[in-house]
C-alpha positions as CSV (number, residue, x, y, z in Angstrom):
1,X,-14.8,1.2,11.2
2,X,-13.8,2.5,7.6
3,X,-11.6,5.5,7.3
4,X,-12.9,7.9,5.0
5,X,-11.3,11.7,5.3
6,X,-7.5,12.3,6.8
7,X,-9.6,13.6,9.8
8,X,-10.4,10.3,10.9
9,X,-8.5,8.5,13.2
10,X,-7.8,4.2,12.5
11,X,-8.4,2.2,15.0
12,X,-6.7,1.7,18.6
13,X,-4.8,5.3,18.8
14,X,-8.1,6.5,21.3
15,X,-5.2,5.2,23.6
16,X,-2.9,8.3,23.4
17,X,-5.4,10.5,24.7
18,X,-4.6,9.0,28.1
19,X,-1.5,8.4,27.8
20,X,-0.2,12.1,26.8
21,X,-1.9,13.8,29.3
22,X,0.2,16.0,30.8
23,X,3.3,14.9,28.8
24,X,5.6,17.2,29.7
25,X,6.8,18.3,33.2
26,X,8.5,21.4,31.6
27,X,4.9,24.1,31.6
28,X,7.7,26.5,29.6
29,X,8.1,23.6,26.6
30,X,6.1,24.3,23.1
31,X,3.6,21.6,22.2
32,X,4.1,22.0,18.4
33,X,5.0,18.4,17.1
34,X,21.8,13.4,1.5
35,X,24.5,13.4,-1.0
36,X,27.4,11.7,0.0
37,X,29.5,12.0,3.3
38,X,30.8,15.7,3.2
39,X,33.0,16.7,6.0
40,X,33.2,19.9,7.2
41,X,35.2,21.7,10.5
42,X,31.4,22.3,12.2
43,X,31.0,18.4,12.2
44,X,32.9,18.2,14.7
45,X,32.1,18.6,18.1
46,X,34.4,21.0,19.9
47,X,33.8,24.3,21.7
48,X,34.1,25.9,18.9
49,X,30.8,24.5,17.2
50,X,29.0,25.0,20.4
51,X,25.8,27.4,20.1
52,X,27.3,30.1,22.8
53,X,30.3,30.4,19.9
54,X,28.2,29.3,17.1
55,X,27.7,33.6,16.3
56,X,24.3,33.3,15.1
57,X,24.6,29.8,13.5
58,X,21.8,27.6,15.1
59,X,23.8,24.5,16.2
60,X,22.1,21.9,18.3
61,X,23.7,19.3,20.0
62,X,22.2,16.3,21.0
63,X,23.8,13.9,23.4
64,X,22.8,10.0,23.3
65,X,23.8,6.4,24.1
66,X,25.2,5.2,21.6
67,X,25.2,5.2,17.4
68,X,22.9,4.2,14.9
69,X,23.1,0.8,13.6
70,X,22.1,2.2,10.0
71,X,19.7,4.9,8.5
72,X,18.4,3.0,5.6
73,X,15.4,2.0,8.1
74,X,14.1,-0.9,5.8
75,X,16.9,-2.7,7.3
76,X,16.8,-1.9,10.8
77,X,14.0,-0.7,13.8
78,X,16.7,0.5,16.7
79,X,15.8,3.9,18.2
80,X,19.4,5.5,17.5
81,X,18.5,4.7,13.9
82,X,15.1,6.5,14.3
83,X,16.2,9.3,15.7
84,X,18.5,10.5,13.2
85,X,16.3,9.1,9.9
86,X,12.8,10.4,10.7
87,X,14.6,14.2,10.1
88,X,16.2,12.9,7.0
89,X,13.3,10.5,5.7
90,X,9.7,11.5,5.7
91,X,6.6,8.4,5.2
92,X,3.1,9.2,3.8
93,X,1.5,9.5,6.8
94,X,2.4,10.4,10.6
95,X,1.6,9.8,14.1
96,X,0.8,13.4,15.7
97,X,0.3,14.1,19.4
98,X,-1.2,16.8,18.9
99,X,-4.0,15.1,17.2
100,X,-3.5,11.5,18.6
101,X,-4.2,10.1,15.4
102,X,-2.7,9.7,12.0
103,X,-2.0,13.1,10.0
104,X,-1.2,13.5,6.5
105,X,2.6,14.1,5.7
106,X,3.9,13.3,2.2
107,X,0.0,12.4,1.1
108,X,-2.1,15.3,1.4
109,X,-5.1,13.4,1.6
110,X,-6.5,9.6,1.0
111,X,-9.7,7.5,0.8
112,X,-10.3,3.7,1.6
113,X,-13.3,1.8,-0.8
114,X,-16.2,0.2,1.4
115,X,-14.8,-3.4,1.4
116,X,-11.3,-1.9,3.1
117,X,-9.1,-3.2,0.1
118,X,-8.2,0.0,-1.5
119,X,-6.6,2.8,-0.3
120,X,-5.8,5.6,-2.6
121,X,-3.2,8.6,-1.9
122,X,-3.2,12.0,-3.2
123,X,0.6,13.1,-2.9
124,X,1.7,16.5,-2.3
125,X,3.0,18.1,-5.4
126,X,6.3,20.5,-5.8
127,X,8.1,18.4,-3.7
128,X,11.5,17.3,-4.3
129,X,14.4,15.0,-2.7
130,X,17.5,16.4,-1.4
131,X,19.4,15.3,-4.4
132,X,16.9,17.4,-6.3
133,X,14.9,14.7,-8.0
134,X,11.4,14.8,-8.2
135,X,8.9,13.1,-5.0
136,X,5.7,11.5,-7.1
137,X,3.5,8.4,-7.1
138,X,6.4,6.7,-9.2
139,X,8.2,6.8,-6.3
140,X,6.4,5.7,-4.0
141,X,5.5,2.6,-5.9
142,X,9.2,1.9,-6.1
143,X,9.9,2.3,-3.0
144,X,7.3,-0.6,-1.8
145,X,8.7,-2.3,-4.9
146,X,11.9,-2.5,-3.7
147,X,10.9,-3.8,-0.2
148,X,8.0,-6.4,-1.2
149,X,9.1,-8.1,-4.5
150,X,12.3,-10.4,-3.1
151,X,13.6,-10.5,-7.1
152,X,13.9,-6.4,-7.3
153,X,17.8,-5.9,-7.8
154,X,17.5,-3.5,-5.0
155,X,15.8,-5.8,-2.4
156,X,18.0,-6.4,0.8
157,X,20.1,-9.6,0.7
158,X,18.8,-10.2,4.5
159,X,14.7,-9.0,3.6
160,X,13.3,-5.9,5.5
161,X,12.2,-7.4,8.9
162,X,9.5,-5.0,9.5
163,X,7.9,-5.0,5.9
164,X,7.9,-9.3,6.1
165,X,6.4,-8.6,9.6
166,X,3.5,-6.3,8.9
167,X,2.5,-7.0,5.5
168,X,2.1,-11.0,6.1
169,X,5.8,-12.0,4.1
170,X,6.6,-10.4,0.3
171,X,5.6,-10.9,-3.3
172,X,4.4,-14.0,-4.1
173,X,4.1,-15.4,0.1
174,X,0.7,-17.0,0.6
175,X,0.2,-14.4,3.2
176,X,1.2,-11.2,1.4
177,X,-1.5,-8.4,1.9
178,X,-0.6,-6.2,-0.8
179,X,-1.9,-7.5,-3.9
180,X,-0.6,-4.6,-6.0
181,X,0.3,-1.1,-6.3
182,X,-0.6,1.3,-9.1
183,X,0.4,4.7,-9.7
184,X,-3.2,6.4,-11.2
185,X,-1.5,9.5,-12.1
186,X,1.5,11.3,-11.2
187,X,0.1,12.5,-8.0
188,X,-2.0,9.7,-7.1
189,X,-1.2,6.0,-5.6
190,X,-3.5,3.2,-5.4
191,X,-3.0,-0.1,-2.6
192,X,-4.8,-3.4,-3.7
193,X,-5.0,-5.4,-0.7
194,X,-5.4,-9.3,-0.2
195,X,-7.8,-8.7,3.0
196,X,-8.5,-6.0,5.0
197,X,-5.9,-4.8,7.5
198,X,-7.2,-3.1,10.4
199,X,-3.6,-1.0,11.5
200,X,-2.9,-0.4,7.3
201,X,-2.8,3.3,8.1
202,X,-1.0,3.2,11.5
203,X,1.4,0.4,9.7
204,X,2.4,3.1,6.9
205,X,3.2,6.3,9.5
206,X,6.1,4.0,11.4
207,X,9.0,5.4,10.2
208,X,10.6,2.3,8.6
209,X,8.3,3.3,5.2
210,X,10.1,6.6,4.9
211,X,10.0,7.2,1.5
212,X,13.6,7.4,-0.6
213,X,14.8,8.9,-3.6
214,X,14.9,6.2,-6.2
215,X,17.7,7.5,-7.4
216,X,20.1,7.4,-4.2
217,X,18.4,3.9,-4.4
218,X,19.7,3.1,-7.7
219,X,23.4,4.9,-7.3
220,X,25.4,1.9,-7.2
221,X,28.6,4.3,-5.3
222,X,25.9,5.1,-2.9
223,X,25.8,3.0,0.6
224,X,22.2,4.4,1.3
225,X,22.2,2.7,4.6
226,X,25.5,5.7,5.4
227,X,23.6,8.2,3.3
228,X,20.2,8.2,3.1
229,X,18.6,10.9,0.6
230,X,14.9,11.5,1.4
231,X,12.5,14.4,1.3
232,X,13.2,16.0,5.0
233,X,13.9,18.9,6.6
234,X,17.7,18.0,7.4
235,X,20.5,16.5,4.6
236,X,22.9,14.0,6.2
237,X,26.7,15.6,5.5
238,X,28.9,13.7,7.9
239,X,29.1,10.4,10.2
240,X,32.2,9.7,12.6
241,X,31.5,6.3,13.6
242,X,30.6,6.1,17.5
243,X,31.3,9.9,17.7
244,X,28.7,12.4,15.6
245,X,26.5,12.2,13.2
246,X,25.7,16.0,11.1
247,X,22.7,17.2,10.0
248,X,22.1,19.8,7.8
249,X,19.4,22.2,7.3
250,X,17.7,21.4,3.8
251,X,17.4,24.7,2.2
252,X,14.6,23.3,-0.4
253,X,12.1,21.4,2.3
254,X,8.6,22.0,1.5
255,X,7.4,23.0,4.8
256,X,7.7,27.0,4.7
257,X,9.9,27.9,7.8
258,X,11.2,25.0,8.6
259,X,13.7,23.8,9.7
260,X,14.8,26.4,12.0
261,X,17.8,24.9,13.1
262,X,21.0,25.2,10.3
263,X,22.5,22.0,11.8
264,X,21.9,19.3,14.1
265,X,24.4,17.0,15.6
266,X,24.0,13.8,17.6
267,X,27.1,13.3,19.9
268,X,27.1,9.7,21.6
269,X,28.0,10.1,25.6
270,X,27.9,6.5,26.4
271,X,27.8,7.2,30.2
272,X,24.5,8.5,31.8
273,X,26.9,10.7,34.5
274,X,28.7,12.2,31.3
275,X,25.8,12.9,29.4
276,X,24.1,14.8,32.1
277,X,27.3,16.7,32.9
278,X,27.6,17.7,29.3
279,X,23.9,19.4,29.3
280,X,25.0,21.1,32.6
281,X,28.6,22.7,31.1
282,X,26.6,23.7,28.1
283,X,28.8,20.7,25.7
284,X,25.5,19.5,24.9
285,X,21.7,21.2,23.9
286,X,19.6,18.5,24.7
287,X,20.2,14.8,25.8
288,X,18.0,11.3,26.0
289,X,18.4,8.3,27.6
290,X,17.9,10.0,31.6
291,X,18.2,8.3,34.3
292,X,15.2,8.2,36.1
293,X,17.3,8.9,39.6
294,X,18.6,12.1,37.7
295,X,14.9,14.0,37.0
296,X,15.0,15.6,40.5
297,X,18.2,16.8,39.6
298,X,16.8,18.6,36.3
299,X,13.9,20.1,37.8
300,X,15.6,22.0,40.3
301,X,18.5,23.4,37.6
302,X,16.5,26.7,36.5
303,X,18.8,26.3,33.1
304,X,17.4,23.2,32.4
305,X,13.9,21.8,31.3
306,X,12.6,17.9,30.9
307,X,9.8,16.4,28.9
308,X,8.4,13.3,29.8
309,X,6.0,10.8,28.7
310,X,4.7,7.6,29.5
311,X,5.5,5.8,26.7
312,X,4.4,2.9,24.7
313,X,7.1,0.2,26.3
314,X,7.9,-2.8,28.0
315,X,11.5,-3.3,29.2
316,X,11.6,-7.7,29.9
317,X,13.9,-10.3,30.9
318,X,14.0,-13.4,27.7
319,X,14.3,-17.0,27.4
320,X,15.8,-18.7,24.4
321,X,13.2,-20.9,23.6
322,X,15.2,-23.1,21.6
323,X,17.6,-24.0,24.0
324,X,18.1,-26.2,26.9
325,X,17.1,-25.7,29.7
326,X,15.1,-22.6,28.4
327,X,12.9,-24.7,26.2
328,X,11.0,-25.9,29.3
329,X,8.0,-24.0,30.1
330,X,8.7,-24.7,33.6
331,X,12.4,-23.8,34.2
332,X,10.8,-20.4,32.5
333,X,7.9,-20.3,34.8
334,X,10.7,-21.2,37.8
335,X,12.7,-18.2,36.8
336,X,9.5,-15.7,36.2
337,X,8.5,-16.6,39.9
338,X,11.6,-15.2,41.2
339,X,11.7,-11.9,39.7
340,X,10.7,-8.9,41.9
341,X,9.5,-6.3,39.5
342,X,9.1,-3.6,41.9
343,X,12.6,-4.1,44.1
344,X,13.8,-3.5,40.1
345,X,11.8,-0.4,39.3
346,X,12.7,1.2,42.4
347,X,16.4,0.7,42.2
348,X,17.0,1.2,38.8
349,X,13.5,3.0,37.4
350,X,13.7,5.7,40.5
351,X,10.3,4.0,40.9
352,X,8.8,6.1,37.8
353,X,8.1,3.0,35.7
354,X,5.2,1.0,36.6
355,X,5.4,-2.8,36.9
356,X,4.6,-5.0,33.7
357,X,1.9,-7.7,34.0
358,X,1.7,-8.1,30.1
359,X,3.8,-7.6,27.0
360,X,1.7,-4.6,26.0
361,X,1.2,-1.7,28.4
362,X,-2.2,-1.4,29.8
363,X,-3.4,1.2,27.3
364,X,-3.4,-0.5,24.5
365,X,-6.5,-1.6,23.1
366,X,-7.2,-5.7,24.2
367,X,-5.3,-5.1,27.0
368,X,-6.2,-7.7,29.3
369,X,-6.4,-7.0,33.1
370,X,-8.2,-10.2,34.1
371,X,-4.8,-11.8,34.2
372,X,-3.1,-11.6,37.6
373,X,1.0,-11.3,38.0
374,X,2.8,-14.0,39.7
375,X,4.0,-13.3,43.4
376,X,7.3,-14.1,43.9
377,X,7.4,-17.4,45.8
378,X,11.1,-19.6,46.0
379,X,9.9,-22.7,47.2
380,X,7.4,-22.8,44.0
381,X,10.5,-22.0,42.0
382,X,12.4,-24.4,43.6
383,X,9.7,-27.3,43.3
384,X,9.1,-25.9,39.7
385,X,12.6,-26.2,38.9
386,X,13.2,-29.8,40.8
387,X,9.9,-31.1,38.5
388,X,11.6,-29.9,35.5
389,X,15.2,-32.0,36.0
390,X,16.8,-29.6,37.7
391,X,17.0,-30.0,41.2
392,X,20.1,-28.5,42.0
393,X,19.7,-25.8,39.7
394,X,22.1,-25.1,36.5
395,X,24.2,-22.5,35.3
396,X,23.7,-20.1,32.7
397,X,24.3,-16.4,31.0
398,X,22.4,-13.2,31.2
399,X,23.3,-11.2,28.0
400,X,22.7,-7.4,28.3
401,X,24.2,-4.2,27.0
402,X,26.3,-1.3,28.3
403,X,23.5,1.1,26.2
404,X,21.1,2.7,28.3
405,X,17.2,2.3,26.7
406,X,13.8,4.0,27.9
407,X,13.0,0.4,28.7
408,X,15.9,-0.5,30.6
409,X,18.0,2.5,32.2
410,X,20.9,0.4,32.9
411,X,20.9,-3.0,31.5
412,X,24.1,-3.9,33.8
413,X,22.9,-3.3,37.1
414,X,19.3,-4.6,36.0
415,X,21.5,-7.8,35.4
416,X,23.5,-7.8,38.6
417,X,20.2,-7.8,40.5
418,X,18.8,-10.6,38.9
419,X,22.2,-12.8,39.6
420,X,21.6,-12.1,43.2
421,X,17.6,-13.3,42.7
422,X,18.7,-16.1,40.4
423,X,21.0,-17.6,43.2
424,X,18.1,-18.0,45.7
425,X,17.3,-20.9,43.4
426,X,20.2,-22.2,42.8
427,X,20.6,-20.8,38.9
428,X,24.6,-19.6,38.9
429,X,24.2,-16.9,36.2
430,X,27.3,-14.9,34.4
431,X,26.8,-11.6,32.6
432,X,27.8,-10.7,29.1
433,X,27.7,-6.8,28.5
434,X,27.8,-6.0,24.9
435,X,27.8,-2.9,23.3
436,X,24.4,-2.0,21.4
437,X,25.1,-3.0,17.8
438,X,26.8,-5.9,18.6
439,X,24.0,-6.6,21.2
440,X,21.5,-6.5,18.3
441,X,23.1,-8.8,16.0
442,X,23.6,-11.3,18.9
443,X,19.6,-11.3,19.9
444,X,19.1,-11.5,16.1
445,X,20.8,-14.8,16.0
446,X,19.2,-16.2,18.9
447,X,23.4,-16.5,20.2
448,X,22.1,-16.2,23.8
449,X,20.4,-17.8,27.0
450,X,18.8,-15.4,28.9
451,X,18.5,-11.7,28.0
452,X,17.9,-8.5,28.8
453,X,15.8,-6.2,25.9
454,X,12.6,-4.7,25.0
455,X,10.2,-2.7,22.6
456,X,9.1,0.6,21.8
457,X,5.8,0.6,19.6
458,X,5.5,2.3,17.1
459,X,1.9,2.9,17.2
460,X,-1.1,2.2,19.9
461,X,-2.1,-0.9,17.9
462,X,-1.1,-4.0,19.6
463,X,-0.2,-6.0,16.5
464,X,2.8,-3.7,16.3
465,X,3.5,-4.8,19.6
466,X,2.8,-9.0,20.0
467,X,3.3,-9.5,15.9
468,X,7.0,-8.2,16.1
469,X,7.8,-9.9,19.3
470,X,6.4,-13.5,19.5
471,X,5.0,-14.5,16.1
472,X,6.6,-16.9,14.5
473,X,9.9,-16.5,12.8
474,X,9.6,-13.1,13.2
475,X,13.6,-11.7,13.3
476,X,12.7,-9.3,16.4
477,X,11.2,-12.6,18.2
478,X,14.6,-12.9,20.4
479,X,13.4,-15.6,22.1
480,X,12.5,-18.2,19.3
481,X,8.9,-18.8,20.6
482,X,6.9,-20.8,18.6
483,X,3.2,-21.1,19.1
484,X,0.8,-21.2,16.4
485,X,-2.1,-20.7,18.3
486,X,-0.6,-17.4,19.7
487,X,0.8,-17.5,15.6
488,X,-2.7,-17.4,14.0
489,X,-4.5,-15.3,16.1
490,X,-1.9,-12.5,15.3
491,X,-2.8,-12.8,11.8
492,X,-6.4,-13.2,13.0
493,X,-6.4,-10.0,15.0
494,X,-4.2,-8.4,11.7
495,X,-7.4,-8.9,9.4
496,X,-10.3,-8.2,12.0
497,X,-12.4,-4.9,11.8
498,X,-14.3,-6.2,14.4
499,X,-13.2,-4.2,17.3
500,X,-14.8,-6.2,20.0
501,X,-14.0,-9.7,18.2
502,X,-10.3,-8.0,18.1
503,X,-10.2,-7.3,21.1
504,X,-10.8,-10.8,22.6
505,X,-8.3,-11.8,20.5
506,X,-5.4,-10.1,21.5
507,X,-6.4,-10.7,25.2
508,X,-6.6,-14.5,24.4
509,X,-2.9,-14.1,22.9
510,X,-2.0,-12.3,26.6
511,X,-3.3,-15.7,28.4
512,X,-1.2,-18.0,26.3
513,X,2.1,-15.4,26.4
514,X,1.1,-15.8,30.4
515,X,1.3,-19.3,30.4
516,X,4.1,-19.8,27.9
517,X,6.0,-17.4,29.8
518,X,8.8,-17.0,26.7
519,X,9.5,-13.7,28.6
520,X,9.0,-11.8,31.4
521,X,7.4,-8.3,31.3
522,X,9.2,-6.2,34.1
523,X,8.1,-2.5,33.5
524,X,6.2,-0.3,31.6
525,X,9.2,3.1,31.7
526,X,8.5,6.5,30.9
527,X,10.5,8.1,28.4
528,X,12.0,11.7,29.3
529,X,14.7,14.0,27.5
530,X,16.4,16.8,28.9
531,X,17.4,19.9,27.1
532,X,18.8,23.4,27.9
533,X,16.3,25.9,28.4
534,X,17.1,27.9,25.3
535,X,15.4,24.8,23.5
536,X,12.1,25.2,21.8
537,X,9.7,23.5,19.7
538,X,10.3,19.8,20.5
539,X,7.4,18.1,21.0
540,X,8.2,14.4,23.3
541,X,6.5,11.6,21.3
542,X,5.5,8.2,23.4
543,X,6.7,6.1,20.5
544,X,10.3,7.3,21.9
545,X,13.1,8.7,19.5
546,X,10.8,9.0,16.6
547,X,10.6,12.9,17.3
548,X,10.6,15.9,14.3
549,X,13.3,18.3,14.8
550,X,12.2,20.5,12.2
551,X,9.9,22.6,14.1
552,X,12.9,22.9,17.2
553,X,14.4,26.3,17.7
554,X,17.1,27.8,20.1
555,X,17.1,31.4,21.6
């Protein structure tokens, strides 16, 4: 199907019509949707900068796990990272759940040509970046510029892992998609593509294409990734390192009445119990990152509201593929007959997550529900294990972090429970907690056995599921799997406006992941974030931490 008009939808996001039924538990919540490192006293979170003292200054605090990595999101795809950059960085398009489909953000408007090559944007105009430079088609084209063409002075020493993922490599790969871009007129942007790419319109509303002012870009005193400059409703002005990072209301943002908030802080509260405690005493506005045995808790605290979602996640246990004994499909299948997904979820889910058969969740279009989970069964382990060389079983590491995801509540414990499951097979297994940055960089590396992770997608399209995890290469493909069949019909399903043909695809990719077992899917989490009940105006997004805080007001 061709898009025509910015009313259409592109294809796949059907899927969040299910899935954000009934999305929030709260019935009282609204369903609405930087220069330099300046430091001032309300950075800092005290009692003094909290909104009961803030004397008509509308201060929101919001308590989470841990820190972003870096807000220059070409470089990096880590929720923490999200969270803060989507309010400072704004992309061409957007993901509404209001709508369920894409809606126009810094284009106004766009058309594709018949053959699905060429997509041309008509930009808002009057817009400006926070350092007061003008947002155009010029800047658009350098921004893809910068990430695409690997001999741009500006292009990342270590590529942009996302842009290489979706867009088939850069300039000058034999699998690049965009052939060219050309600004028409000031106000209008033209994409030349290679082939047709059915998620092209999804692809651009994921945050990572937020679009930056060329001229932070080009300020050599600048480190854009500690001071992003983009065209949002909130200005970066401070960032304590593993403490706050400051928000500022952007008094120039294009969107009449927004923000409404004059700053916005995000405290980290590493500990679930002290996060939760802080919403309570009033420390905090609004926290993520709940623990699913904590939501009863919430509900009954008439101060308090939660949102919820299902969201668009698997939480899994990995293999390094590359490395002994892990590189043997049957010490993998040994280990993914052992695991009892449900015993996990209704420890450390509070039994709200549902168990994962698949990588993808089962809304996603190509889902495939033909394909029946293993039962857990410890003499087929065993035998499974004896067949592969290991009789007596082996010893090993589970790497995990002390960071609390919607995928995995509590990494740790998660961890402990599958030492205890491992041992019934004889598989001695240490832990290795790292904190979340760290823990990145090490899954990065492939510096690990077996691990604890996941995914949030970005959209309802499964390629930004399966492409990102287990094609080749790819740098979020923490396990080093390697199979080009599973490889080409990725790129297959990539190109394919064939729904149905598309479809079959991306199930035939689920029956090889199956039997290739280079992870194992555990659950399928809902996402929830609690707030005081003063809080208005969020709206919950299933893509987790990708929210707008521009419409959010306090009373």
């Amino acid at each position: 199907m061709r898009k025509k008009t910015i009313v259409q939808t592109f294809i796949g996001l059907f899927a969040f019509a299910i899935i954000l039924s009934g999305c929030s538990s709260n019935t009282n919540s609204n369903s609405n949707g930087s220069k330099g490192a300046e430091s001032s006293p309300s950075a800092s979170v005290d009692a003094a900068s909290s909104p009961s003292a803030s004397k008509g200054n509308k201060i929101l605090i919001f308590g989470r796990n841990s820190d972003s990595v870096g807000l220059d999101l070409a470089t990096t795809t880590d929720g923490e990272s999200y969270r803060v950059a989507v309010n400072v960085l704004e992309t061409l398009v957007v993901y509404d759940p209001t709508t369920k489909g894409v809606s126009p953000k810094l284009a106004e408007s766009w058309t594709v040509s018949d053959d699905g090559l060429t997509y041309t944007f008509k930009l808002r105009q009057g817009i400006k970046f926070q350092d007061g430079t003008d947002f155009n088609a010029e800047a658009v084209a350098f921004n893809f510029e910068r990430w695409m063409d690997k001999s741009n002075p500006l292009h990342n020493k270590d590529g942009f892992p996302y842009y290489e993922s979706i867009f088939g490599g850069y300039k000058g790969d034999a699998q690049h998609a965009i052939a060219g871009i050309t600004v028409a007129d000031p106000y209008t942007v033209q994409f030349k593509l290679t082939k047709p790419i059915s998620s092209f319109l999804s692809n651009l509303a994921i945050p990572n294409f937020g679009i930056a002012s060329p001229e932070a870009l080009k300020d050599t005193s600048r480190d854009f990734n500690k001071s992003p400059v983009g065209t949002g409703p909130f200005l970066l002005t401070d960032w304590k390192a593993n403490d706050t990072i400051t928000l500022a209301n952007n008094p120039n943002y294009w969107q009449q009445g927004q923000p409404k908030l004059d700053k916005l802080i995000f405290k980290v509260i590493p500990d679930q119990n002290a996060r939760l405690t802080a919403l309570q005493t009033g420390e905090v506005d609004m926290i993520d990152g709940v623990n699913p045995e904590d939501v009863r808790t919430i509900l009954q605290n008439g101060d308090l509201q939660l949102f919820d979602t299902p969201s668009l996640n698997v939480g899994y246990l990995g293999f390094n593929t590359a490395k002994a004994p892990f590189d043997n499909v049957k010490v993998r299948e040994a280990i993914a007959g052992i695991v009892d997904k449900q015993a996990l979820i209704d420890a450390f889910w509070a039994g709200t997550a549902t168990p994962a058969v698949n990588a993808i969740p089962p809304v996603f279009m190509g889902y495939n529900g033909d394909i029946k989970d293993r039962t857990v069964d410890l003499d087929k382990s065993k035998q499974l294990l004896s067949e592969a060389g290991y009789p007596n079983g082996f010893k090993t590491t589970i790497w995990t972090t002390s960071a609390s995801r919607i995928y995995m509540p509590n990494g740790e414990k998660v961890a402990q429970a599958l030492q205890e499951q491992l041992k019934k097979i004889n598989i001695d297994a240490q832990i290795q907690t790292l904190e979340w940055a760290t823990y990145i960089d090490k899954l990065i590396s492939h510096d690990t056995d077996l691990f604890l992770s996941g995914w949030i997608s970005d959209t309802a399209d499964p390629d930004n599921f399966l492409a990102p995890l287990f094609s080749v290469d790819n740098t979020y493909n923490f396990s080093g799997y390697k199979n080009e069949e599973v490889n080409k019909l990725l790129q297959q399903g990539q190109v394919e406006t064939d729904s149905a043909k598309r479809e079959q695809e991306y199930r035939d990719i689920q029956e090889l992941l199956f039997q290739d077992a280079p992870v194992v899917p555990i659950a399928h989490a809902k996402y929830f974030v609690a707030a005081a009940k003063g809080v208005s105006g969020f709206v919950i997004s299933p893509t987790g931490a990708n929210e707008s805080f521009a419409d959010v007001d306090m009373n």
